[in-house]
N, C-alpha and C positions, 0 to 999 in steps of 0.2 A: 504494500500500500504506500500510497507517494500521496503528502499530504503539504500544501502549500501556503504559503500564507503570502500576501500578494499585496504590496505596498511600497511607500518610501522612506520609513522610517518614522515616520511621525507616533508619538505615546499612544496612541490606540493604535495601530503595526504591532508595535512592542506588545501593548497588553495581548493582543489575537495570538500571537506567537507565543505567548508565555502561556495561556491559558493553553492552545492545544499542545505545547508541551505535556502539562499537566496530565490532561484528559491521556493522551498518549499513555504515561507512564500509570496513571489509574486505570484503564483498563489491562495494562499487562501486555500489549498486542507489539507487534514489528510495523512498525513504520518508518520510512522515512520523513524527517522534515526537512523541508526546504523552505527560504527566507527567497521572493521574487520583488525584490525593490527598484528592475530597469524598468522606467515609463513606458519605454516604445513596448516592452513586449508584455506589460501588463492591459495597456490601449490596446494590443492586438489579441486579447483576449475577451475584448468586450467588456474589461472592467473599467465602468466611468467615476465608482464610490471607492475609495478603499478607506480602511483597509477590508481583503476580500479572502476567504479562506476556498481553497477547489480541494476538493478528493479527487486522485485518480485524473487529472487533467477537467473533472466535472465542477462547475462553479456551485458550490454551496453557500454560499453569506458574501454579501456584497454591501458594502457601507456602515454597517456597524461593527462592534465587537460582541461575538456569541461569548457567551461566560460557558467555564468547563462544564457544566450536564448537556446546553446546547452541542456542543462539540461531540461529545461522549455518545450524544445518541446518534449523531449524523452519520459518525464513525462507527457505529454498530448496524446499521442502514437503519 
């Protein structure tokens, strides 16, 4: 599982990314995280909000920050 978090750094980037840390290591499961902070290829994914969390190249949350249960359940489908 490849699990993205899709922004430029700005404190809600940060928090989205810490939370699905979290959630990651609460469930127990194998993931990768990856941190996507270039503009051009975050705009070429159709995200105009971040920060934006995608599962699996799939966009899941776009413009806010999902707190860890959000996360946790996306990640469980």
């Amino acid at each position: 599982m490849k699990v993205e978090v899709l922004g430029t750094g700005c404190a809600k980037c940060k928090r989205l990314m810490k939370n699905a840390e979290t959630a990651i290591k609460e469930l127990g499961i194998e993931a990768e995280l990856v941190k996507v902070d270039d503009i051009t290829e975050i705009m070429d994914r159709g995200v105009m909000l971040t920060p934006a969390l995608a599962v699996d190249g799939e966009l899941k949350v776009s413009g806010w920050v999902a707190d860890v249960k959000e996360i946790k359940e996306i990640l469980q489908g």
